[in-house]
C-alpha positions as CSV (number, residue, x, y, z in Angstrom):
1,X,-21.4,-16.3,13.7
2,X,-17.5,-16.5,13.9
3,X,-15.2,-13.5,14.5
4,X,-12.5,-13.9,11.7
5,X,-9.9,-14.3,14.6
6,X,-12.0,-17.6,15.8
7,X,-12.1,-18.9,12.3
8,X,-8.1,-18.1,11.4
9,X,-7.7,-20.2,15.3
10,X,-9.8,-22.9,13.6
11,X,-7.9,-23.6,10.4
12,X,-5.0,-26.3,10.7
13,X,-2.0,-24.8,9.4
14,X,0.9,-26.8,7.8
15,X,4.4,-26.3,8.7
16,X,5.8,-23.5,6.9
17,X,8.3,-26.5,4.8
18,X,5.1,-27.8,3.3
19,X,3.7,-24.5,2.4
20,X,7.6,-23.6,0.8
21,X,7.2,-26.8,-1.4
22,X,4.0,-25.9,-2.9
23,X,6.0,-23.0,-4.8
24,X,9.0,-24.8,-5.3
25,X,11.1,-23.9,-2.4
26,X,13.1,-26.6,-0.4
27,X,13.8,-26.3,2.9
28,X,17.6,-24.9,2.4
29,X,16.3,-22.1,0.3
30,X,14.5,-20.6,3.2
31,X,15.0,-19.2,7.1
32,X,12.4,-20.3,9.6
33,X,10.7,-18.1,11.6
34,X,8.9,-20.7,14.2
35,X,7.3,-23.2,12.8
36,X,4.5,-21.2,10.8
37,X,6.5,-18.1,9.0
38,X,9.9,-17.8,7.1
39,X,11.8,-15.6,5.2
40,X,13.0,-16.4,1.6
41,X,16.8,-17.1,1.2
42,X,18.3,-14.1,-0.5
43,X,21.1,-16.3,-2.4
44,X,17.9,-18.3,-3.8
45,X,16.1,-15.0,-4.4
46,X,19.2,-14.3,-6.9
47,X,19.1,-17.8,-8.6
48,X,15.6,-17.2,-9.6
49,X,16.3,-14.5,-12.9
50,X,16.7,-17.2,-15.1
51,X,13.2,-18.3,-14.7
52,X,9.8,-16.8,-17.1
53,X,7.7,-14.9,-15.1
54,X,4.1,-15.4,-14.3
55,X,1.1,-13.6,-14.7
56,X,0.6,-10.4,-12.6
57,X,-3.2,-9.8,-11.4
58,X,-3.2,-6.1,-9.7
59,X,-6.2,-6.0,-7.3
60,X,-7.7,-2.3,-6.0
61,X,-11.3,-0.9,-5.2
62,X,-13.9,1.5,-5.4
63,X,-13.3,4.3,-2.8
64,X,-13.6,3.3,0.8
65,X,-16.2,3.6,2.7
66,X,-17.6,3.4,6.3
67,X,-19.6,0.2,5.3
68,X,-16.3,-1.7,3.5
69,X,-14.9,-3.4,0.4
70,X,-12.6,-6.2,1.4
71,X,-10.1,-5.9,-1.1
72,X,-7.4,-7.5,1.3
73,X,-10.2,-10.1,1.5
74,X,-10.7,-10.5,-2.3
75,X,-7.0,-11.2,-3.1
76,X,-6.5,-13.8,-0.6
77,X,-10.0,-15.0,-1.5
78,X,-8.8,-14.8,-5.9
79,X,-5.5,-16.7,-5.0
80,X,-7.5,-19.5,-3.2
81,X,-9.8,-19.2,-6.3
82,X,-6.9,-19.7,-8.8
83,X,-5.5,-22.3,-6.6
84,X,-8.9,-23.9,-6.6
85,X,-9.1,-24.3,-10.2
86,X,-5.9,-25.6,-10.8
87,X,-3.3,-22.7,-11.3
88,X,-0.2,-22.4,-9.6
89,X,-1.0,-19.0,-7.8
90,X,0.8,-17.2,-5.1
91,X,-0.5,-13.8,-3.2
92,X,1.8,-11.0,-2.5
93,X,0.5,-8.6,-0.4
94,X,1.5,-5.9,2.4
95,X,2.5,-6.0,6.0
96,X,-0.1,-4.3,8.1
97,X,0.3,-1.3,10.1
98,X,0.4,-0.8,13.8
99,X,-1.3,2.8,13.5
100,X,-4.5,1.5,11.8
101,X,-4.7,-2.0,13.9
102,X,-5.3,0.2,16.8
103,X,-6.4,3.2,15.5
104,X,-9.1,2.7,12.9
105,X,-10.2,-0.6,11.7
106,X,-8.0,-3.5,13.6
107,X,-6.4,-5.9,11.6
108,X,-5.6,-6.2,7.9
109,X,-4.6,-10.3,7.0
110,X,-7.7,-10.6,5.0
111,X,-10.9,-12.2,6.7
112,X,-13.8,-15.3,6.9
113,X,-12.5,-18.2,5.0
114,X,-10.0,-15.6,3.1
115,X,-7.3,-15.0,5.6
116,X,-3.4,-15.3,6.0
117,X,-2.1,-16.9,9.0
118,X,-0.9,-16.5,11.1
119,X,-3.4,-13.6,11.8
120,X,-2.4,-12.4,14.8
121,X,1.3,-12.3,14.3
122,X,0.9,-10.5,11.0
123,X,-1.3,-7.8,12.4
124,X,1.5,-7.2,15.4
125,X,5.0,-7.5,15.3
126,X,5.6,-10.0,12.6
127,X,9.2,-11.0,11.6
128,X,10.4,-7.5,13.1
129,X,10.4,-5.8,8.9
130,X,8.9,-2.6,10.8
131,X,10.4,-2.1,13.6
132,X,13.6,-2.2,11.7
133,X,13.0,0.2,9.1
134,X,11.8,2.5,11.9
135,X,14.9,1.8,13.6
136,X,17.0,2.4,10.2
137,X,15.3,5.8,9.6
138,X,15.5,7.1,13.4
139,X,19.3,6.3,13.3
140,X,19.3,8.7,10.6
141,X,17.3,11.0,12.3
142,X,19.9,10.7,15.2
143,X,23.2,11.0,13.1
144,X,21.8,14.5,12.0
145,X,21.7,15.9,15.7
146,X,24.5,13.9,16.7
147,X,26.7,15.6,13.3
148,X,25.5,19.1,14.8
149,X,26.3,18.9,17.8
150,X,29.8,17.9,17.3
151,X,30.5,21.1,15.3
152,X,28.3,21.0,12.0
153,X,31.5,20.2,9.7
154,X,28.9,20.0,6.7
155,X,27.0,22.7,7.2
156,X,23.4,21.7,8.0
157,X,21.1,24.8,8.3
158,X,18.9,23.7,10.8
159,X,15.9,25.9,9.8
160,X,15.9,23.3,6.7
161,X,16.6,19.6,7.7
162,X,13.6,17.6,6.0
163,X,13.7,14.2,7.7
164,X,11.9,13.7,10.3
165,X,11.7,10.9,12.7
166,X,8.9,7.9,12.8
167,X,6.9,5.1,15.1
168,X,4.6,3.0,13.5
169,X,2.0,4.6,15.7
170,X,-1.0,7.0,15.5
171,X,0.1,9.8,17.4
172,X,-1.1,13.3,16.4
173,X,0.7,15.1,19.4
174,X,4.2,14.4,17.7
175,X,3.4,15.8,14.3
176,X,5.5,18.5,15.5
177,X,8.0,18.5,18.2
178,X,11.0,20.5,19.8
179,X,13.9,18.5,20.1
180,X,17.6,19.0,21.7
181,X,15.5,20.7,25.1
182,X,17.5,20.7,28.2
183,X,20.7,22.5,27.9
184,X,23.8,22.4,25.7
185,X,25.0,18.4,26.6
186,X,21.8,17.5,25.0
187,X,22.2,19.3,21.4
188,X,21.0,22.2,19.8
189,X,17.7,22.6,20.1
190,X,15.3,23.1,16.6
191,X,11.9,22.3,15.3
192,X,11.0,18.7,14.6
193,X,8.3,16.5,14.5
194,X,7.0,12.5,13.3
195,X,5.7,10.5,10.3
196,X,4.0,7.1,10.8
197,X,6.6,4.5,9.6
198,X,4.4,3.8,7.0
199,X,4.8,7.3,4.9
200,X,9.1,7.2,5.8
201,X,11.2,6.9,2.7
202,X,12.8,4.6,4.0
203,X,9.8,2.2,4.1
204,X,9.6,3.3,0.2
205,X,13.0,2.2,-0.7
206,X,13.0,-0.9,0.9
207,X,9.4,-1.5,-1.3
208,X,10.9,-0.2,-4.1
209,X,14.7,-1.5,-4.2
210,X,15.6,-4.2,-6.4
211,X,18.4,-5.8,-3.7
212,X,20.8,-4.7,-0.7
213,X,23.0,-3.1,-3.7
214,X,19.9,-1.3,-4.6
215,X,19.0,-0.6,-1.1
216,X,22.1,1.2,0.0
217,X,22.3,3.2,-3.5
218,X,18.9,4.6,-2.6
219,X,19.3,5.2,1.0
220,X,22.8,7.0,0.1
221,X,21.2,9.2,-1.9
222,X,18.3,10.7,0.5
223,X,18.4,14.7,1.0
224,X,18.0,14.8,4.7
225,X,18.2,18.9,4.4
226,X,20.1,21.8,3.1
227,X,23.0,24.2,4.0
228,X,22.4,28.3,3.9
229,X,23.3,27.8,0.2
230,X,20.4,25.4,0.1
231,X,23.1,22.8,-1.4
232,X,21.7,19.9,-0.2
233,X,23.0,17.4,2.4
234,X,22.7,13.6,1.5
235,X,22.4,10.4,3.7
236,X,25.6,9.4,2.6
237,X,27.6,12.2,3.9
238,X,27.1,11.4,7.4
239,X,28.6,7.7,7.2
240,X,25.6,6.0,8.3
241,X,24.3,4.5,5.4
242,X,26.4,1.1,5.9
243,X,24.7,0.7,9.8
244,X,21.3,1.3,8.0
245,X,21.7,-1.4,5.5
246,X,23.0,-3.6,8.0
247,X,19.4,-2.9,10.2
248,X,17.7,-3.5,7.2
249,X,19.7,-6.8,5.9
250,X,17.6,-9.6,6.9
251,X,14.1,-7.7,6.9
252,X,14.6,-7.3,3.2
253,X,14.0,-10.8,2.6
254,X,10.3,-11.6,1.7
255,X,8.3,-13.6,4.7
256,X,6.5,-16.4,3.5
257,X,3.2,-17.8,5.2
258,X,-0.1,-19.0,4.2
259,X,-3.8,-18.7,3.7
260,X,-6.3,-20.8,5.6
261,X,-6.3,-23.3,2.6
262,X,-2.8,-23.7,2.8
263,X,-1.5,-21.8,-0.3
264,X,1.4,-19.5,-0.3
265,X,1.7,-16.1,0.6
266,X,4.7,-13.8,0.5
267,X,4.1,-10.7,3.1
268,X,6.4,-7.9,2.5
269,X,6.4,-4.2,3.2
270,X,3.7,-1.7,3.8
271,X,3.5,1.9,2.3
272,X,0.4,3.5,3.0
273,X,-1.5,4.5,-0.2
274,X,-2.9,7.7,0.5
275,X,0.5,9.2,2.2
276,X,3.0,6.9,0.5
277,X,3.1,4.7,-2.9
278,X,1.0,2.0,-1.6
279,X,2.5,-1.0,-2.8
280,X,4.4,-4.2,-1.6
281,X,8.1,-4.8,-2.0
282,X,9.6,-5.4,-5.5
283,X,11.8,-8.1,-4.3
284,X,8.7,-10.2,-3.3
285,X,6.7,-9.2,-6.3
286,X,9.2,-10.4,-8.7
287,X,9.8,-13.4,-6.5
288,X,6.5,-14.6,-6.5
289,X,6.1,-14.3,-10.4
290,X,8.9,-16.5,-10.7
291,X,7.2,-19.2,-8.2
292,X,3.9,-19.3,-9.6
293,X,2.0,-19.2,-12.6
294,X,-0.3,-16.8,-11.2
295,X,1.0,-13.3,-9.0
296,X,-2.2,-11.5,-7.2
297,X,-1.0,-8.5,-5.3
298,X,-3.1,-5.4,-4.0
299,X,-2.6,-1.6,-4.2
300,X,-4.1,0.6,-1.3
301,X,-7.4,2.2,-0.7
302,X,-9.3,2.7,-4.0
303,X,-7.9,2.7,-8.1
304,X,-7.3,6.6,-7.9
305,X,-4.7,6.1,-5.1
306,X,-3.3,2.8,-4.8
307,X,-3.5,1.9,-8.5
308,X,-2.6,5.0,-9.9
309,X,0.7,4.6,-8.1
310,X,1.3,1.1,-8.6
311,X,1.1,1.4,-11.8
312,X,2.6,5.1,-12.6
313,X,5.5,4.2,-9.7
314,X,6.2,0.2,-8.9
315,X,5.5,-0.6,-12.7
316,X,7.6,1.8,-13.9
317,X,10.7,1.5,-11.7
318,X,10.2,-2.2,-11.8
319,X,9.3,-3.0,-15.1
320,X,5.8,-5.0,-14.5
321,X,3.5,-5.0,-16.9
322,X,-0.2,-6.3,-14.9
323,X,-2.0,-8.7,-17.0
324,X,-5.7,-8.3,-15.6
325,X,-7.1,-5.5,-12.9
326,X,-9.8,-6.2,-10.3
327,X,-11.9,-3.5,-9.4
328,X,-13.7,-4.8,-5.9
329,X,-17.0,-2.9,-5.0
330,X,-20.1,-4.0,-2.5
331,X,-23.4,-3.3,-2.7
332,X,-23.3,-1.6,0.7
333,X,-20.2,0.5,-0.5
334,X,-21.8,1.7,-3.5
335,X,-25.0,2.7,-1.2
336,X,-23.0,4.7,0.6
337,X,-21.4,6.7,-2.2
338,X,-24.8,6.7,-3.2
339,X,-25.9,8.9,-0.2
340,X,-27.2,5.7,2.1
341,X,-26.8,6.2,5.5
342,X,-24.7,3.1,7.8
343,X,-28.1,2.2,9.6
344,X,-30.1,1.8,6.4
345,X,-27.5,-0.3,4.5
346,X,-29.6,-3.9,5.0
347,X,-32.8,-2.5,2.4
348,X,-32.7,-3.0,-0.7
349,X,-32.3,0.5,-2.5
350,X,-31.4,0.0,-6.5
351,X,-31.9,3.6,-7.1
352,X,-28.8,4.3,-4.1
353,X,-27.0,1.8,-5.6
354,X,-27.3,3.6,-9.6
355,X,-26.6,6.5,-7.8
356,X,-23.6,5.3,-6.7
357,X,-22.4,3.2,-9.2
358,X,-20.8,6.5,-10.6
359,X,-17.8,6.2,-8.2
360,X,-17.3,2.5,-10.0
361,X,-17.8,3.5,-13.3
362,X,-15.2,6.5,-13.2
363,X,-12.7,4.4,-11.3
364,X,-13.2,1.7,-14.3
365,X,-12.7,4.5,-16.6
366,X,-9.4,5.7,-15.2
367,X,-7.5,1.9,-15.0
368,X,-8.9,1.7,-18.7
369,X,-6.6,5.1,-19.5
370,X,-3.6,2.4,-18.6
371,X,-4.8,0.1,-21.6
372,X,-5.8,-2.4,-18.3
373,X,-9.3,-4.8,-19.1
374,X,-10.7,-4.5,-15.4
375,X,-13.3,-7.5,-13.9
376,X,-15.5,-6.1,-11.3
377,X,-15.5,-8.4,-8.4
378,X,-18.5,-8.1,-5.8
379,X,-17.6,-9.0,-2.5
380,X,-21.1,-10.0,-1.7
381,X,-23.4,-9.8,1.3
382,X,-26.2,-12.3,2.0
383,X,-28.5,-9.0,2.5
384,X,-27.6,-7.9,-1.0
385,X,-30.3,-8.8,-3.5
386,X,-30.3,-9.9,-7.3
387,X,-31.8,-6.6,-8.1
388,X,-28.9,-4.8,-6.7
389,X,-26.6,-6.9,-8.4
390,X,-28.3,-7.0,-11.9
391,X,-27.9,-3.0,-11.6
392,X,-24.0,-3.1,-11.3
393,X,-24.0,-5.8,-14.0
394,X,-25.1,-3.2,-16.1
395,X,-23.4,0.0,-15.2
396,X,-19.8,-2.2,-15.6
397,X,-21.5,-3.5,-18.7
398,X,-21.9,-0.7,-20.5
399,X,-18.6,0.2,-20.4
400,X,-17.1,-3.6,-21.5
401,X,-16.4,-5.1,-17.7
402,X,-17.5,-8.1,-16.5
403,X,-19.0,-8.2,-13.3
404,X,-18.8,-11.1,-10.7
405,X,-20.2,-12.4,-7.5
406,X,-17.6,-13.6,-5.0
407,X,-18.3,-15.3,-1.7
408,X,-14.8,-15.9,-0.6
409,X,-15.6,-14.9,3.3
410,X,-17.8,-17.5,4.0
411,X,-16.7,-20.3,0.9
412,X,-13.1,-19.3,0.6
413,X,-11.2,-20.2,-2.9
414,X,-14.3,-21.6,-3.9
415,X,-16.5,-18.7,-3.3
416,X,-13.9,-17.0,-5.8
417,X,-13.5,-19.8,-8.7
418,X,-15.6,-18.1,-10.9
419,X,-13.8,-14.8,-10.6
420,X,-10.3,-16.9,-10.8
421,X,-12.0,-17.8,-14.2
422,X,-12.8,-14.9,-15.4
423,X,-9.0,-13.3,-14.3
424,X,-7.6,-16.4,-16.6
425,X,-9.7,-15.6,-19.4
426,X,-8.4,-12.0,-19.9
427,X,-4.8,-12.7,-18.7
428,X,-4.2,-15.4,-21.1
429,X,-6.0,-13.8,-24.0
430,X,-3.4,-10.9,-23.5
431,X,-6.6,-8.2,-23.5
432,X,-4.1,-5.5,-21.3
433,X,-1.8,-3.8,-22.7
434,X,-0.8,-1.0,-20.1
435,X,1.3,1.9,-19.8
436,X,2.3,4.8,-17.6
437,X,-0.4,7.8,-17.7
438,X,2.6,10.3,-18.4
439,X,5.9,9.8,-20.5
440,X,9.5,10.4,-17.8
441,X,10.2,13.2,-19.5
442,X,6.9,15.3,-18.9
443,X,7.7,18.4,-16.4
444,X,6.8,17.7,-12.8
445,X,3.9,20.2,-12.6
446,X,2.1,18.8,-15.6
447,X,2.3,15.1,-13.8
448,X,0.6,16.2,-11.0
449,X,-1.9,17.9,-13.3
450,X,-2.2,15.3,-15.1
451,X,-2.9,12.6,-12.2
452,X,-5.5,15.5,-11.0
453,X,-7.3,15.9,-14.6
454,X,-7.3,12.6,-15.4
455,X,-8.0,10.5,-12.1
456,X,-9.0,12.7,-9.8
457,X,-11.3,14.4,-12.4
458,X,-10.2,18.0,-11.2
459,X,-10.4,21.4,-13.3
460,X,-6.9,21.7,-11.8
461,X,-4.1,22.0,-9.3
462,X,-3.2,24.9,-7.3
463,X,-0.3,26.3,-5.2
464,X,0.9,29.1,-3.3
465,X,4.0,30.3,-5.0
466,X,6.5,28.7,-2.4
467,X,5.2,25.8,-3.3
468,X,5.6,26.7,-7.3
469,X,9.2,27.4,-6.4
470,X,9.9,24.2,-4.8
471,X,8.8,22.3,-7.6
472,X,10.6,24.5,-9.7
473,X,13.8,23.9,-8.2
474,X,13.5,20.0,-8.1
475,X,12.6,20.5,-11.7
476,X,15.8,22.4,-12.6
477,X,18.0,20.3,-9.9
478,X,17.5,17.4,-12.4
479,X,14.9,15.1,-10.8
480,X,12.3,16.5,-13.8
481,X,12.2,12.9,-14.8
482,X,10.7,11.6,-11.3
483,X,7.2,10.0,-10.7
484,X,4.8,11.9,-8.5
485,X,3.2,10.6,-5.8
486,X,0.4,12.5,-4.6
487,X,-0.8,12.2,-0.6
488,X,-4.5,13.0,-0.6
489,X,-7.5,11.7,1.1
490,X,-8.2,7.9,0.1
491,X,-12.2,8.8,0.6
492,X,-12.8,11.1,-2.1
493,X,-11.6,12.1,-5.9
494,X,-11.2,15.7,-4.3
495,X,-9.6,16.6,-1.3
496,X,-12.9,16.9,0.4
497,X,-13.6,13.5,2.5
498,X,-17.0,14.0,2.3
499,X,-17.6,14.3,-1.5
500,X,-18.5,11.0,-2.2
501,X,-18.9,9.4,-5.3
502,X,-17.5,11.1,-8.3
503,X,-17.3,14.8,-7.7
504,X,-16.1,16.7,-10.5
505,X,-15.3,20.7,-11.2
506,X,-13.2,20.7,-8.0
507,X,-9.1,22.0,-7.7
508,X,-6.5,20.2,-5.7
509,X,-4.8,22.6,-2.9
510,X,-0.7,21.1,-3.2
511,X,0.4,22.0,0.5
512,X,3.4,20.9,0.2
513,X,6.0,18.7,-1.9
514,X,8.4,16.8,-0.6
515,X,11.6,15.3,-2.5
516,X,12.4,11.6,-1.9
517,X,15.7,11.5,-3.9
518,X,16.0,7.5,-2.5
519,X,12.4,6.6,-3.6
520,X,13.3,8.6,-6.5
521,X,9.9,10.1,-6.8
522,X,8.2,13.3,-5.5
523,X,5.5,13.6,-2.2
524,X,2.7,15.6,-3.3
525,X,0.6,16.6,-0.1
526,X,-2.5,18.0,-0.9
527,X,-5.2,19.1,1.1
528,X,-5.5,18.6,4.8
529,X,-4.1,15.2,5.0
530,X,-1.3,14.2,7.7
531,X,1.9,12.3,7.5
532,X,1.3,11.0,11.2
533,X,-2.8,10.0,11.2
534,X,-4.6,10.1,15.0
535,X,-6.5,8.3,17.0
536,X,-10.5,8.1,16.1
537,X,-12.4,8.5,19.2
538,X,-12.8,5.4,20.4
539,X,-10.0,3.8,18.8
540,X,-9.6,-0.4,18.0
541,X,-6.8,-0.3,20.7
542,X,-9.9,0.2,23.8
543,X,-11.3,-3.6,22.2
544,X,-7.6,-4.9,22.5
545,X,-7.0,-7.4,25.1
546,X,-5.8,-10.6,26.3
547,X,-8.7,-13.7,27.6
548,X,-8.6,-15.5,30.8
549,X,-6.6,-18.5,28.8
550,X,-4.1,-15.7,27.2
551,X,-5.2,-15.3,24.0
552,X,-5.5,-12.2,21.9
553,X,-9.3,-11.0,21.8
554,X,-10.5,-7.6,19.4
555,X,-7.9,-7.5,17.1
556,X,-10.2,-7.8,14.0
């Protein structure tokens, strides 16, 4: 059988031109990147407002597992679909990370027959989008020191600067640091220590900003730390913001490229889900619903992370409104949550599967609480059996969801057609009507109850009291109204990554909260999860290589 990197080398790609003029994009209203990749014009992005917008299809999962979901697969695989059926569709989806291509799992462009090319390239180093919003933030990072050094006019307390710096690596040694060692020419010397590139702010702004304007209103407006007063110290007072923008300039047009059945793709931006908001930029979201009829974009890891802050975050500062929800599971997934080991996955077990079809069911549940009408789409195995299936028919059943069988790995768009025709059916019949969990104006400790009663399922939320007081004081600084976004494992409802399915009568521990005043919403980290993840044991990067002929072998 193929690898999904010898199938994406098989597919004949068109010149990026052709793929352009499927959406409606000329030549002149885009930069080339070689000869398969481009970025979007921004002067073309700003003639598009005039235009009605399409219809948004939000696609998100059960929670991961060891055995897989392919929900990066299954949007690819539902744009094909739409495509297939006759529907102007275009896909807008996230950049992958560096950290979990060699750390974890390898690449993230989809895979089979349901993959956006060019693989390789999007799984490395791209158009450059990351490497310049790491470079944006670190110059940040840098004119902090730099400011102290040179006599501290505003009067950072160094016992409470908040940013730290980034690399879009899986590095648990830097998590915390010592900087400014070496004697007085270097600086003073404090406490520091790294995020992945994927949890910075700035990565959220660029996601999350509606254009450059936008862009250097937010970044102005990030608390970097806090005098002995604990006034705090914004971006904009140490006169880099204007550099920052100007790093960030060309990555914050959208890259366009396409899947192996030549449809259109915009890649853009890539906040983790379970330590960030999870969700691909605005400027390409709103782009693509402009270009096409049909939008399908994906939120991170599984509904209670990635959808909950798509929907309670992008929708809100945006002003989307998703017009269908697909909820992918597989049968091996839901064995797992159903207490399956890895090695037993291939029998047929439709009493593991009922077990675990609780962890579908409640994350069904929760998208309904956003007045969303969910499909379930099964990303099916060839070992799965019609038993197996018939069982998740019915659990998704009983609660009004229609359940479909997808083969987009091995069939591509075709394998999907039926699922494109079941996303039509409830888009155009207008069956969602969503909104936010929680009104603005609700106190920032009841959100993140709230996101904990109602998602997570929990009896509650704790915190040690310095924690209570931080919230406190963002609350009575006037950022009351902000979202939350709460960092937490992506493998359970609780904090606990081994309480699989759909544990309930648990608390969630708040560690910390961090203010993004750029983002404009609040970091909740809870539990033991960390900003900058590490390297498994044997991590993807020890499969990495190049071939004889010079051609990229392991990555995915």
């Amino acid at each position: 059988m193929q690898t999904d990197i010898e199938i994406a080398r098989a597919a004949t790609k068109l010149p990026i031109q052709e793929v352009a003029a499927k959406a409606g994009v000329s030549a002149d209203q885009m930069l080339p990147y070689g000869h398969d990749k481009a970025k979007l014009d921004p002067e073309f992005l700003a003639s598009l407002s005039d235009r009605p917008d399409g219809k948004l299809i939000l696609v998100t999962a059960i929670s991961p597992t060891p055995a897989g979901e392919g929900k990066t697969t299954t949007s690819i695989g539902l744009g094909d679909g739409l495509n297939h059926i006759g529907k102007q569709a275009i896909m807008a989806l996230r950049e992958p990370s560096l950290g979990p291509c060699f750390g974890m799992k390898g690449g993230a462009a989809g895979g089979g027959k349901a993959q956006v090319l060019p693989m390789e390239e999007i799984n490395l180093h791209f158009t450059g989008d990351f490497h310049a919003i790491s470079t944006a933030h670190n110059l940040l990072s840098a004119l902090i020191d730099n400011h102290i050094h040179w006599g501290n006019a505003l009067g950072i307390d160094q016992r409470r600067i908040t940013w730290k710096r980034v690399m879009d690596m899986n590095d648990r040694a830097l998590r915390e640091t010592t900087v400014a060692l070496g004697g007085v020419g270097n600086g003073y010397p404090r406490q520091d220590g790294f995020d992945i590139t994927v949890a910075s702010e700035i990565m959220a702004i660029f996601c999350l900003a509606e254009d450059l304007a936008d862009l250097e209103r937010r970044i102005g407006q990030i608390i970097v730390g806090y005098t002995r007063q604990r006034e705090p110290i914004y971006a904009r007072q140490l006169d880099g913001v204007g550099a920052m923008v100007v790093l960030l300039k060309d990555a914050l047009n959208p890259n366009l490229v396409q899947t192996i059945e030549n449809n259109p793709v915009l890649v853009h931006g890539g906040p983790f889900a379970n330590i960030a908001h999870g969700c691909n930029s605005v400027i390409a979201t709103k782009a693509a619903l402009k270009l096409a009829d049909y939008v399908v974009t994906e939120a991170g890891f599984g509904a209670d992370l990635g959808a909950e802050k798509f929907l309670d975050i992008k929708c809100r500062k945006a002003g989307l409104k998703p017009d269908c929800v697909v909820v992918v599971a597989t049968v091996r997934a839901l064995k797992c949550h159903g207490g399956v080991a890895l090695a037993d996955l291939g029998e047929e077990n439709v009493a593991a599967v009922e077990m675990g079809l609780c962890n579908l069911q409640r994350h069904i549940e929760n998208l309904q609480k956003f007045g969303l009408q969910p499909v379930v789409a099964i990303n099916r195995f060839v070992a799965d059996t019609d038993a197996e299936i018939d069982a998740v028919r019915a659990a998704a059943g009983s609660l009004g969801v229609e359940t479909i069988c997808c083969t987009h790995w091995s069939d591509g768009g075709a394998g999907a057609a039926e699922l494109a025709e079941a996303v039509v059916k409830i888009a155009e019949g207008g069956q969602s009507d969503f909104s936010p969990l929680y009104p603005d104006e609700m106190p920032l400790w009841e959100k993140i109850e709230t996101v904990a009663k109602e998602i997570y399922r929990a009896d509650g939320i704790t915190a040690d009291q310095a924690v209570r007081g931080q919230i406190e004081r963002f609350q009575d600084s006037g950022y009351g109204h902000f979202p939350v976004c709460v960092a937490k494992t992506q493998y359970s409802f609780s904090t606990d990554s081994k309480k699989i399915g759909a544990p309930t009568g648990h608390q969630i521990p708040i560690r910390e909260v961090r203010l993004s005043a750029g983002a404009e919403f609040l970091v909740v980290v809870c539990g033991d999860l960390m900003t900058m993840p590490g390297l498994p044991k044997v991590p993807a990067a020890n499969r990495i290589g190049l071939s004889e002929t010079g051609e990229i072998e392991g990555l995915f």
